[in-house]
FIVEX-114746 format. One record per residue: residue number from 1; residue in one letter; x, y, z of N, C-alpha, C, O in turn. Coordinates in pm, whole numbers, plus 32768, in hexadecimal, padded with zeros to 4 digits. Layout:
# residues N
@k NUM&r A&n_c1 X&n_c2 Y&n_c3 Z&ca_c1 X&ca_c2 Y&ca_c3 Z&c_c1 X&c_c2 Y&c_c3 Z&o_c1 X&o_c2 Y&o_c3 Z
...
END
This chain:
# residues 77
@k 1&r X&n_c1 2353&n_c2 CB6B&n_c3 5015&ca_c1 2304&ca_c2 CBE0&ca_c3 5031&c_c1 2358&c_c2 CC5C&c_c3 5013&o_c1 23CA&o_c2 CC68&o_c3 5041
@k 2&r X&n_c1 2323&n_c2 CCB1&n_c3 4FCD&ca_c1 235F&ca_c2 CD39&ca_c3 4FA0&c_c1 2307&c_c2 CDAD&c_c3 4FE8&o_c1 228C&o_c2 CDBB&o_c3 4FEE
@k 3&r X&n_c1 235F&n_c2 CDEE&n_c3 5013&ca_c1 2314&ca_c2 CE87&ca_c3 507D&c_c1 2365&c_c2 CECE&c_c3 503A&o_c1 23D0&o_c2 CEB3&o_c3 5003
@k 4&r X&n_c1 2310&n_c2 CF51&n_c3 5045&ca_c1 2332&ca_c2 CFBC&ca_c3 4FE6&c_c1 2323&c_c2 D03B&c_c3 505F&o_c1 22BD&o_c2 D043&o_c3 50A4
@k 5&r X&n_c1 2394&n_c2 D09A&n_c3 506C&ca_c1 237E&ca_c2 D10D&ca_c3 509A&c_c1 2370&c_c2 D186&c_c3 5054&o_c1 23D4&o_c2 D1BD&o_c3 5026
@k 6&r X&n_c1 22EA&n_c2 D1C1&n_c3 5043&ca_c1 22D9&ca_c2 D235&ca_c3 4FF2&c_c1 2300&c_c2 D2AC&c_c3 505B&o_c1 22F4&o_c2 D2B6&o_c3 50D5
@k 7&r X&n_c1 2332&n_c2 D300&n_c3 4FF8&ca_c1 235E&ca_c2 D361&ca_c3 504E&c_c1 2331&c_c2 D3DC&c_c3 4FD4&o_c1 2335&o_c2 D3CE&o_c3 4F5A
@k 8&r X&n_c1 2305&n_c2 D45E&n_c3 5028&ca_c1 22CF&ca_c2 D4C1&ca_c3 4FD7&c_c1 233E&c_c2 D50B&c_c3 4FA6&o_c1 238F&o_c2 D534&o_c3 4FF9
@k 9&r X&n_c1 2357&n_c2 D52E&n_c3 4EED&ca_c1 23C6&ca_c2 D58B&ca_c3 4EE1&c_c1 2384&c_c2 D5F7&c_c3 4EB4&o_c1 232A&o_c2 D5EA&o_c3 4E61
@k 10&r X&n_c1 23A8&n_c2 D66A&n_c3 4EE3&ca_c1 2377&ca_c2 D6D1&ca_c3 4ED5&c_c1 23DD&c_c2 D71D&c_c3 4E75&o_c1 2457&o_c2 D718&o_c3 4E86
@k 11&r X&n_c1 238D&n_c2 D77A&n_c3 4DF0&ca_c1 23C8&ca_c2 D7BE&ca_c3 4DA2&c_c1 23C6&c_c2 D832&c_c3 4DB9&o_c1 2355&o_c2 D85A&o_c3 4DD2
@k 12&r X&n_c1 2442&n_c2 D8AC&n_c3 4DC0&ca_c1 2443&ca_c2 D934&ca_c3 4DE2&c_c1 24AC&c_c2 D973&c_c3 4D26&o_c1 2502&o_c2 D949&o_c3 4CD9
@k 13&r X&n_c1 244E&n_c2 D9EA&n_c3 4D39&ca_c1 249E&ca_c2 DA4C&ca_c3 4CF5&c_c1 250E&c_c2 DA5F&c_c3 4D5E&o_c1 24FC&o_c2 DA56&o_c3 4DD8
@k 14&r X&n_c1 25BC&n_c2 DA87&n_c3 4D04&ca_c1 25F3&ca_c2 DA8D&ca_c3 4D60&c_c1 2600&c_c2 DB4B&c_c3 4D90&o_c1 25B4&o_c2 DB98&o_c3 4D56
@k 15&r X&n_c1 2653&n_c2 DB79&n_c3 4DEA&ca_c1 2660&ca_c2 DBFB&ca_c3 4E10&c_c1 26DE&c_c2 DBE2&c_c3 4E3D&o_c1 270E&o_c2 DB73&o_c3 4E53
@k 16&r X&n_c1 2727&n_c2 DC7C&n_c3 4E4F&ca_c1 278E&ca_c2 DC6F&ca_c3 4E90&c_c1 27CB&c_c2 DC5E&c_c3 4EDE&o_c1 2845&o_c2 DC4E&o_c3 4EDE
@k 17&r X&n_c1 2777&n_c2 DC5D&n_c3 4F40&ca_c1 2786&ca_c2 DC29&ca_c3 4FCA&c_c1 275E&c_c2 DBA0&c_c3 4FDF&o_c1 2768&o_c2 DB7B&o_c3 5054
@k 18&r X&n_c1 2734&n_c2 DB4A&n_c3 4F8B&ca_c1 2754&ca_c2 DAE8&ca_c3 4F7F&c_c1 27C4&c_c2 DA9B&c_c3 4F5A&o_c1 27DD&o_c2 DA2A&o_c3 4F84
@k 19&r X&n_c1 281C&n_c2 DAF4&n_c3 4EF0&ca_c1 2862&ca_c2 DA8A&ca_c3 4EC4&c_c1 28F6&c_c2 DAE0&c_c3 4F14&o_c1 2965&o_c2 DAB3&o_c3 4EF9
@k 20&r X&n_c1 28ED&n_c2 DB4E&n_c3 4F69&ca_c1 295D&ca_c2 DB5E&ca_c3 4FEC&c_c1 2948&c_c2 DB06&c_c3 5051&o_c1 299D&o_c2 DAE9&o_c3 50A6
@k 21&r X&n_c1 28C2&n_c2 DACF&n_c3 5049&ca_c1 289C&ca_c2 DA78&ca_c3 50D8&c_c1 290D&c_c2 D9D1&c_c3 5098&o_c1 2962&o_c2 D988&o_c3 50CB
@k 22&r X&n_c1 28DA&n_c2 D9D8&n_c3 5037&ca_c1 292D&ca_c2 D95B&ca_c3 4FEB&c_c1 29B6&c_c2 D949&c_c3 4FFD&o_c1 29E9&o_c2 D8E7&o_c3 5033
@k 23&r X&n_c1 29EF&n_c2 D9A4&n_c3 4FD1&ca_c1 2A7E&ca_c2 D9C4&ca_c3 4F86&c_c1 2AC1&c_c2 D9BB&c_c3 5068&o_c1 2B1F&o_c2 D971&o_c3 5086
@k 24&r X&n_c1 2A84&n_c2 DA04&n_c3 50C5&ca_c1 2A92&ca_c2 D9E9&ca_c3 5127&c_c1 2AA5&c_c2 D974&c_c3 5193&o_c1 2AE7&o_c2 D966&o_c3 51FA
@k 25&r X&n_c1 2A2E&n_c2 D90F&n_c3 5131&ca_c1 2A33&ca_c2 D881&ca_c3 514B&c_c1 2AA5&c_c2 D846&c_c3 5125&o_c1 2AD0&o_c2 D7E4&o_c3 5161
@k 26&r X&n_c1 2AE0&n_c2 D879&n_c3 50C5&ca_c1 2B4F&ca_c2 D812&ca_c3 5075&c_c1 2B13&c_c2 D7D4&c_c3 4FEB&o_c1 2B5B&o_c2 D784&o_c3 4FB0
@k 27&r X&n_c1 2AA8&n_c2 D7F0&n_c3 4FBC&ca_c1 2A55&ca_c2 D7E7&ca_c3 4F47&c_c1 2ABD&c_c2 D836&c_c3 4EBF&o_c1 2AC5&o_c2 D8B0&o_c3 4EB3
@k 28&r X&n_c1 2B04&n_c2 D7D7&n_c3 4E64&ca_c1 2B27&ca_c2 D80B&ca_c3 4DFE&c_c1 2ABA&c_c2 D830&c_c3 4D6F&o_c1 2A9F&o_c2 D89D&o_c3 4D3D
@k 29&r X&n_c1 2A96&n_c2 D7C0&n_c3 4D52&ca_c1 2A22&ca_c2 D7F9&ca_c3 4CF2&c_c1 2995&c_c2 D7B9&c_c3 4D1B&o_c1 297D&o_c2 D780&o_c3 4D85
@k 30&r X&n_c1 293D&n_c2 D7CE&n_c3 4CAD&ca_c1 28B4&ca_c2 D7B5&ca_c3 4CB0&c_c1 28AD&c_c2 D75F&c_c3 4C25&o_c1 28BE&o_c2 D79D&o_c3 4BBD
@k 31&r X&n_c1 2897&n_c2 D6D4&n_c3 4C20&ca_c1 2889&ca_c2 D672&ca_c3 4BB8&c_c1 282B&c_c2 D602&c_c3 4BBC&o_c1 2836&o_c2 D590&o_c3 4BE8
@k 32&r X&n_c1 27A0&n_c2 D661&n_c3 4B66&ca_c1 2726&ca_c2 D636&ca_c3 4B3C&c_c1 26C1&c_c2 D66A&c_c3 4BBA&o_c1 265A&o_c2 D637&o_c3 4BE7
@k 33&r X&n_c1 2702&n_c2 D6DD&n_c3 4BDC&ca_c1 26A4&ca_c2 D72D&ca_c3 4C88&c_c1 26E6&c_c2 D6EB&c_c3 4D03&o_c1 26AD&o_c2 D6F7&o_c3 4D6F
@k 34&r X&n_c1 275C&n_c2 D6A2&n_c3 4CFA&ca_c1 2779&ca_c2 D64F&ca_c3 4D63&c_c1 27E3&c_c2 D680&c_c3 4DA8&o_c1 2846&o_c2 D63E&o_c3 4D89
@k 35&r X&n_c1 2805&n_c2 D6E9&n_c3 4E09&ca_c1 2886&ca_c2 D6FA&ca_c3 4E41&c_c1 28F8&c_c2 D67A&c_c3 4E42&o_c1 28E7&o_c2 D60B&o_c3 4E72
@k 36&r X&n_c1 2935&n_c2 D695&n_c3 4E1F&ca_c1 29B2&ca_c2 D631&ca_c3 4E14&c_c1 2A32&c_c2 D691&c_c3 4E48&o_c1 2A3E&o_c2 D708&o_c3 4E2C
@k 37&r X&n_c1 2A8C&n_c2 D646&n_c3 4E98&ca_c1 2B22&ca_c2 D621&ca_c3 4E89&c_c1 2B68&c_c2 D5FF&c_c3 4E4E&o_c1 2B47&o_c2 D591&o_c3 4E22
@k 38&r X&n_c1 2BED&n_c2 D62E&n_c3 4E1C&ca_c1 2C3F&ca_c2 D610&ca_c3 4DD1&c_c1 2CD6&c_c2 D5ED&c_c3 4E36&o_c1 2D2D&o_c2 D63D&o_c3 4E5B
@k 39&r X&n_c1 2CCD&n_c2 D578&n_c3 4E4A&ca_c1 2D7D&ca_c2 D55C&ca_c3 4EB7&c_c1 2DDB&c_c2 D57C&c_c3 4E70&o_c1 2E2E&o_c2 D5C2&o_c3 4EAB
@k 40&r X&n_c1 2DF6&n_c2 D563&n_c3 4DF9&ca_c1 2EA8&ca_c2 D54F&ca_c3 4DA8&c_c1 2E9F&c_c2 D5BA&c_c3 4D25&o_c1 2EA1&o_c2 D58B&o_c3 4CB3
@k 41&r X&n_c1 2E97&n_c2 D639&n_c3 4D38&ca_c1 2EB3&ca_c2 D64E&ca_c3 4CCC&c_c1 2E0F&c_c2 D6AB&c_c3 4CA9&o_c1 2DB6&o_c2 D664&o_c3 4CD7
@k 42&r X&n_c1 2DE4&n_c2 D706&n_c3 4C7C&ca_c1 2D75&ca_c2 D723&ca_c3 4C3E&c_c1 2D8B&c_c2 D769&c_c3 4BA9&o_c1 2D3A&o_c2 D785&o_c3 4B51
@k 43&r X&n_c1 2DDF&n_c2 D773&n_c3 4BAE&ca_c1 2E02&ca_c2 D78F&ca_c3 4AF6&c_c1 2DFC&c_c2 D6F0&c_c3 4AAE&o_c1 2DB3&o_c2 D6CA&o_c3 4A53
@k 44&r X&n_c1 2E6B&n_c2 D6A0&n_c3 4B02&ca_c1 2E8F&ca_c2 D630&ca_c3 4AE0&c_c1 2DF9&c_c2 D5D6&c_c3 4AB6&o_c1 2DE8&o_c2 D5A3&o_c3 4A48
@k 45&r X&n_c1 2DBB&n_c2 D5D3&n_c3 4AFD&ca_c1 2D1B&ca_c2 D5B9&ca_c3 4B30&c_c1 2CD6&c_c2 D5DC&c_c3 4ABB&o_c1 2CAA&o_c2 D590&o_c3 4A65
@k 46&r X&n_c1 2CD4&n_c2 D620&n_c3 4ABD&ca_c1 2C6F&ca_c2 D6AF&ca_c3 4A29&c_c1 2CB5&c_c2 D655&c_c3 4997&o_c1 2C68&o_c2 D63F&o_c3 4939
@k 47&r X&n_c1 2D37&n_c2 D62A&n_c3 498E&ca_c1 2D92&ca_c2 D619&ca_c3 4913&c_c1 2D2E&c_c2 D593&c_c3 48F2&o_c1 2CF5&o_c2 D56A&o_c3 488D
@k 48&r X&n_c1 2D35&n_c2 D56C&n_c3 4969&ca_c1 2D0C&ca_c2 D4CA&ca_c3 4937&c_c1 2C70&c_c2 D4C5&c_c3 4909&o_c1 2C42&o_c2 D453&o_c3 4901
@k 49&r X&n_c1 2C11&n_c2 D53C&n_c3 48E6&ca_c1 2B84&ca_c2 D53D&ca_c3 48DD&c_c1 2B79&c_c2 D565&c_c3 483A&o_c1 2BD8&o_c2 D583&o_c3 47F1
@k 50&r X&n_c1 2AEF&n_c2 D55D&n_c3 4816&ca_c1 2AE4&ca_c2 D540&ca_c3 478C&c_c1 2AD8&c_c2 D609&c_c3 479F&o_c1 2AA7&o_c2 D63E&o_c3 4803
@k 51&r X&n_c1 2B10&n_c2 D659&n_c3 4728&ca_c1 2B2F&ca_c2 D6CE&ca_c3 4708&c_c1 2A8B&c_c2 D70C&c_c3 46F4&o_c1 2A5C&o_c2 D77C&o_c3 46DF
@k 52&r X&n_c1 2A63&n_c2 D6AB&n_c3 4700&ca_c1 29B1&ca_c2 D6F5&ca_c3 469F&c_c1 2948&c_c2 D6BD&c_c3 4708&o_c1 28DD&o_c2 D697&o_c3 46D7
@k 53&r X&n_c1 295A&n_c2 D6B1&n_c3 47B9&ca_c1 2936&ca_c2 D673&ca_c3 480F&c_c1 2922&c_c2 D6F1&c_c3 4854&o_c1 2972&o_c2 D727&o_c3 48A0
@k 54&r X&n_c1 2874&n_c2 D72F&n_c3 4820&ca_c1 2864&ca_c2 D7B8&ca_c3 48A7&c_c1 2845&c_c2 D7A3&c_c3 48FF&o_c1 2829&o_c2 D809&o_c3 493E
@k 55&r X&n_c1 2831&n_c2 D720&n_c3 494A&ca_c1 280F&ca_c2 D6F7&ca_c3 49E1&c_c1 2862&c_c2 D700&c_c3 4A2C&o_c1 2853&o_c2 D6AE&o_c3 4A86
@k 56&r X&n_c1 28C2&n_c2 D744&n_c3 4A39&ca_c1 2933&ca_c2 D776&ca_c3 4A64&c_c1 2920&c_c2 D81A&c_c3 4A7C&o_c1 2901&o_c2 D869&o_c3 4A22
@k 57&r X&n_c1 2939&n_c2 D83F&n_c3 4B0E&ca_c1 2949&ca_c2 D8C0&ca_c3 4B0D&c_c1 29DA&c_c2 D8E0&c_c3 4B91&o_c1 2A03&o_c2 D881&o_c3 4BD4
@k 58&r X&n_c1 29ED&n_c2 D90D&n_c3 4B96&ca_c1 2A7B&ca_c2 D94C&ca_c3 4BBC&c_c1 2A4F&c_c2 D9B4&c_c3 4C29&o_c1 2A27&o_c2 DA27&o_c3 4C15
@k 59&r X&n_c1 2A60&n_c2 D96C&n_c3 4CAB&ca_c1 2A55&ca_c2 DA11&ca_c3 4D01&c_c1 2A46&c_c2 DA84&c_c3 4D25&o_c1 29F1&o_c2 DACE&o_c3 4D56
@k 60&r X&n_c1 2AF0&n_c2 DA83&n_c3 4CEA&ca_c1 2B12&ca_c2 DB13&ca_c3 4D00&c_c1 2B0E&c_c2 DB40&c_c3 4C7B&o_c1 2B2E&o_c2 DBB3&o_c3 4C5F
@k 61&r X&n_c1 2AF5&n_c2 DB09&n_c3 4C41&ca_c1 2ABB&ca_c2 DB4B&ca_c3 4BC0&c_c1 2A44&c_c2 DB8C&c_c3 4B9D&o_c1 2A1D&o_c2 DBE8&o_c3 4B56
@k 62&r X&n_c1 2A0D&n_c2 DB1E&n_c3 4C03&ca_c1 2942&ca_c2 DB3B&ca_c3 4C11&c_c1 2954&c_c2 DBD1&c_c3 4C59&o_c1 28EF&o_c2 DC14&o_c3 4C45
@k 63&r X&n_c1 29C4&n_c2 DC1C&n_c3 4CAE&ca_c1 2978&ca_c2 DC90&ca_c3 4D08&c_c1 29AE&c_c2 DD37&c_c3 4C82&o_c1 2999&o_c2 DDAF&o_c3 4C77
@k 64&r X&n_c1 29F3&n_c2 DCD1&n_c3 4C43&ca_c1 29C9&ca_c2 DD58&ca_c3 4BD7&c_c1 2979&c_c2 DD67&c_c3 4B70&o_c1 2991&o_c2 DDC7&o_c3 4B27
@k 65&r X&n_c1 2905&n_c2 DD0E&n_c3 4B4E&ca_c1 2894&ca_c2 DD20&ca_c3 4B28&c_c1 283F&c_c2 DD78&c_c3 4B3E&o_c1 2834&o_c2 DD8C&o_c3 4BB7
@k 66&r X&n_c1 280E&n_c2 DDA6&n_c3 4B0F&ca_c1 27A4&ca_c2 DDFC&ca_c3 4B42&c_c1 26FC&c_c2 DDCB&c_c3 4B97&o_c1 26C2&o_c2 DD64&o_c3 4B74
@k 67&r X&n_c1 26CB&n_c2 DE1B&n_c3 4BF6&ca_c1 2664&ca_c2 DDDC&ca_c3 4C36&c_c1 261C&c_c2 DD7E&c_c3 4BD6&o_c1 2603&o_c2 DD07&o_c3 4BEB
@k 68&r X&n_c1 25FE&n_c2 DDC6&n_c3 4B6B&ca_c1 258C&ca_c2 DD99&ca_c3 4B0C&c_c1 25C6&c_c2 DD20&c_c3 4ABA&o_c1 257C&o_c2 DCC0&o_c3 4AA5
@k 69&r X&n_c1 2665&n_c2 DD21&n_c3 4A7F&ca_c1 2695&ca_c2 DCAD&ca_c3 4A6C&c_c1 2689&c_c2 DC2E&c_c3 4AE1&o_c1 2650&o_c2 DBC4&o_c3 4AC7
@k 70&r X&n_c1 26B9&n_c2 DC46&n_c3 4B45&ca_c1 26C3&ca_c2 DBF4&ca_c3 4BBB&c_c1 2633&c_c2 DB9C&c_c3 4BCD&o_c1 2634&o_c2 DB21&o_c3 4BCC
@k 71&r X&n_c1 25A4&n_c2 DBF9&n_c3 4BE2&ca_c1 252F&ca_c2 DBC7&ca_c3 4BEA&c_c1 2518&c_c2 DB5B&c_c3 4B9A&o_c1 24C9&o_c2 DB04&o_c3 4BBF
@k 72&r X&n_c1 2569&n_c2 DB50&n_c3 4B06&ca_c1 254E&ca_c2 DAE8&ca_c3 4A9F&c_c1 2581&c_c2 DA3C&c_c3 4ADB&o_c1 253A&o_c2 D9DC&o_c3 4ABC
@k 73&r X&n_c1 25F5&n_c2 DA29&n_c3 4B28&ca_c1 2617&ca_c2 D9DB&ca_c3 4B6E&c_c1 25E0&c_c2 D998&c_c3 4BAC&o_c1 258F&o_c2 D9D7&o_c3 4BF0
@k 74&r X&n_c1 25DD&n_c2 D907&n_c3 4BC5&ca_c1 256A&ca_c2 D8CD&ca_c3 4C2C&c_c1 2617&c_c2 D873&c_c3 4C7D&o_c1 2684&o_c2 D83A&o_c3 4C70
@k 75&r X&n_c1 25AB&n_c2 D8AB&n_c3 4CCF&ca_c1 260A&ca_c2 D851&ca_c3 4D5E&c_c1 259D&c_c2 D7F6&c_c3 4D8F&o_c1 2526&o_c2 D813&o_c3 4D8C
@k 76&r X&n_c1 25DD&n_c2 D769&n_c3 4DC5&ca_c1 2579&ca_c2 D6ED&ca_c3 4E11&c_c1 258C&c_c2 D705&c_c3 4E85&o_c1 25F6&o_c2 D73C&o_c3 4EA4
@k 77&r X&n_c1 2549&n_c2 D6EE&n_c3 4ECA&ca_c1 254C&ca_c2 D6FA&ca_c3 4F53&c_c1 2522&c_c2 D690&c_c3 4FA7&o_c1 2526&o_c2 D69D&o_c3 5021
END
């Protein structure tokens, strides 16, 4: 017998106060809308990913975007 738990993911444009709420959590990037952690390293982390891989976004990178850049972002929730 196989049971399945669906669980609702909800998609958001991101804002900036979202991704301070993140970066607060301990949230290093956002990869494929997915807050993630990085333990060892987040350069090191980034090295090992394919160069042409935009499902990758970067934090503190994301809060100098502009609003209207930022909105393009989808965060899961």
């Amino acid at each position: 017998m196989v049971s399945y738990i669906v669980t609702k993911i909800e998609i958001y444009n991101m804002t900036k106060h979202q991704v301070k709420f993140l970066i607060l959590k301990g949230y290093h990037i956002l990869k494929n809308g997915v807050p993630t952690k990085v333990e060892d390293g987040l350069w090191e982390y980034l090295d090992t990913l394919d160069e042409k891989d935009d499902s990758i976004v970067i934090l503190e990178d994301a809060l100098k975007l502009s609003d209207e850049e930022l909105a393009l972002v989808k965060y899961k929730a």
